[in-house]
NUMI-8679 format. One record per residue (C-alpha): residue in one letter; x, y, z; residue number from 1. Coordinates in Angstrom, 2 decimals. Layout:
<recs>
<resn A; c1 X; c2 Y; c3 Z; resi NUM>
...
</recs>
This chain:
<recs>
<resn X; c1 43.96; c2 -61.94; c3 161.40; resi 1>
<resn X; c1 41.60; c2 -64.51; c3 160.05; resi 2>
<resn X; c1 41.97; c2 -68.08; c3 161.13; resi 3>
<resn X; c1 42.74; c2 -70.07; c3 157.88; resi 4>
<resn X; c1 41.50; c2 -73.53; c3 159.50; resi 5>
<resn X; c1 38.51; c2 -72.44; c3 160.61; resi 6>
<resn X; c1 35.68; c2 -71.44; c3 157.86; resi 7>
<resn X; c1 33.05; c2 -70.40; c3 160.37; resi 8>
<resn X; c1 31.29; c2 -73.85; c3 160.27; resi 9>
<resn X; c1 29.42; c2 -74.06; c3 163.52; resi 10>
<resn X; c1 28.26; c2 -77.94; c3 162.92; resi 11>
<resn X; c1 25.03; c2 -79.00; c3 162.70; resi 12>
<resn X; c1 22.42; c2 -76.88; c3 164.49; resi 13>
<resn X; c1 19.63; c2 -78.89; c3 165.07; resi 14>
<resn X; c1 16.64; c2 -78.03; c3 166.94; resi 15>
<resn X; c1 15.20; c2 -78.80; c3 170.39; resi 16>
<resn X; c1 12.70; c2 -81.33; c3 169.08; resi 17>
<resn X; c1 15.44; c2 -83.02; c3 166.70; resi 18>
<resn X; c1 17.76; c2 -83.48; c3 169.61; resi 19>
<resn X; c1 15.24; c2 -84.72; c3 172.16; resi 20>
<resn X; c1 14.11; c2 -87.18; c3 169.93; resi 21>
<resn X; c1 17.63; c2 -88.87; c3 169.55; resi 22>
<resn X; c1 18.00; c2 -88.47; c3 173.31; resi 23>
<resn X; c1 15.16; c2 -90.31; c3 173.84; resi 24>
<resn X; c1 15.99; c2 -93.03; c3 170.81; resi 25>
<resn X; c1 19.42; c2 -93.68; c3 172.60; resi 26>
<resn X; c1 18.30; c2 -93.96; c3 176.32; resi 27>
<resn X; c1 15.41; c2 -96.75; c3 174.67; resi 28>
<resn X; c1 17.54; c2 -98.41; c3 172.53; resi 29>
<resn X; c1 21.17; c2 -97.97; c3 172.96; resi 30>
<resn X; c1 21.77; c2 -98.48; c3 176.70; resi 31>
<resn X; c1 21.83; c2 -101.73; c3 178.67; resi 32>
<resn X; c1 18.18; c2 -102.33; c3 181.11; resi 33>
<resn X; c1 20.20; c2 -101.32; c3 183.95; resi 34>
<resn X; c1 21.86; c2 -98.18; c3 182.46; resi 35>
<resn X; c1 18.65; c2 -97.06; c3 181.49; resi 36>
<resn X; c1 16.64; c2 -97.61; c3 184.22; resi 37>
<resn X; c1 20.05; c2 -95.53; c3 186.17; resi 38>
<resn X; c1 19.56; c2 -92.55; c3 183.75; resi 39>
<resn X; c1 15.99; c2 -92.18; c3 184.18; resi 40>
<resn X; c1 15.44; c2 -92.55; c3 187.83; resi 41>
<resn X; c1 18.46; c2 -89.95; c3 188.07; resi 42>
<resn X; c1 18.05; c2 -87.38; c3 185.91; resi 43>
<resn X; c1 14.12; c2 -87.59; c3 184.93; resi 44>
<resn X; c1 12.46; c2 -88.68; c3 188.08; resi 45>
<resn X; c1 14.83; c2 -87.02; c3 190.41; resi 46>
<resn X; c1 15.46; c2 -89.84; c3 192.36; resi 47>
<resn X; c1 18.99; c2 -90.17; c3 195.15; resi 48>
<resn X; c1 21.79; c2 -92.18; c3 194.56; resi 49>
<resn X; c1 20.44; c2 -94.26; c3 197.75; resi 50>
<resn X; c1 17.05; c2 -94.18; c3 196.44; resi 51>
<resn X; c1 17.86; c2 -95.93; c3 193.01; resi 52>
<resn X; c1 20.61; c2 -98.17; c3 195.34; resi 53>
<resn X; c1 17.65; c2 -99.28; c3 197.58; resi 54>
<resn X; c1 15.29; c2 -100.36; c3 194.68; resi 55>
<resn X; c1 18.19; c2 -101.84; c3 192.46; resi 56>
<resn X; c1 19.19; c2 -103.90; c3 195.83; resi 57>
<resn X; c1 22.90; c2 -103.04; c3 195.36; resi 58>
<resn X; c1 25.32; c2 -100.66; c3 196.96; resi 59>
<resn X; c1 25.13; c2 -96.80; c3 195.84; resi 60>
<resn X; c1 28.57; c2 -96.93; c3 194.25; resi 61>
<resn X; c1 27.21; c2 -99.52; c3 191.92; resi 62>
<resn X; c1 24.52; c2 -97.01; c3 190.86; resi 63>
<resn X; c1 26.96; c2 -94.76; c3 190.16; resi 64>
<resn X; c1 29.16; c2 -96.59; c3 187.83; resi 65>
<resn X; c1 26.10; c2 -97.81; c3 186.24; resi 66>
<resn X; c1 25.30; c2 -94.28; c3 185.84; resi 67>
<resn X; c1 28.39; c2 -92.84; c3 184.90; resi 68>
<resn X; c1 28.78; c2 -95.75; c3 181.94; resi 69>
<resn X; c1 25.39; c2 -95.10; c3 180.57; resi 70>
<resn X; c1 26.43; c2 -91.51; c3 180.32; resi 71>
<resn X; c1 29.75; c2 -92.31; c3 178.84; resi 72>
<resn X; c1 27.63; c2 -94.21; c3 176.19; resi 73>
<resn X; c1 25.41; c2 -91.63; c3 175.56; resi 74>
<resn X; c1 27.66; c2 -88.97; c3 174.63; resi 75>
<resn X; c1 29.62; c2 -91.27; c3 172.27; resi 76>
<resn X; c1 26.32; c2 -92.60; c3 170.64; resi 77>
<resn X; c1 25.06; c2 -88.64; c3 170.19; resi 78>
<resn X; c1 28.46; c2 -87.37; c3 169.05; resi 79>
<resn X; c1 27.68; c2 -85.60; c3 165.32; resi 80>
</recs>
C-alpha cells in the first residue's frame, strides 16, 4: 500500500563540500565568542571538558552548557 503523504521527496541532498561550508559559516558567524571557541576546542581540537574548563577559567559544567547551547544553535541555524 502506497503512502499517500509521502511522494518520495528525500529533501535536499547536498554534498559534503556544500554542507561543510555552512558548518563552518555558522560556527564563524552565528555563535556567541564563547560558544565558538566551546565547539572548536571540543569537537575539532579534541580537547577535555577540564581542558577547555582550565583555559576558559570557569568550572567544567559551565563548558558544558556553553557547549550544549552552541550545539542547540547550530542545529536550529542548519535546519533545511
Amino acid at each position: 500500500m502506497k503512502n499517500t503523504r509521502y511522494d518520495g521527496y528525500l529533501g535536499p541532498r547536498m554534498s559534503r563540500a556544500v554542507q561543510k561550508k555552512r558548518v563552518a559559516n555558522v560556527i564563524a558567524n552565528e555563535l556567541t565568542d564563547k560558544q565558538r571557541r566551546a565547539v572548536v576546542g571540543y569537537y575539532i581540537e579534541n580537547k577535555t571538558l577540564p581542558q577547555l574548563a582550565e583555559e576558559f577559567g570557569v568550572n567544567k559544567s559551565t563548558v558544558w552548557r556553553t557547549l550544549r547551547r552552541g550545539e542547540v544553535r547550530m542545529r536550529r541555524l542548519l535546519k533545511y
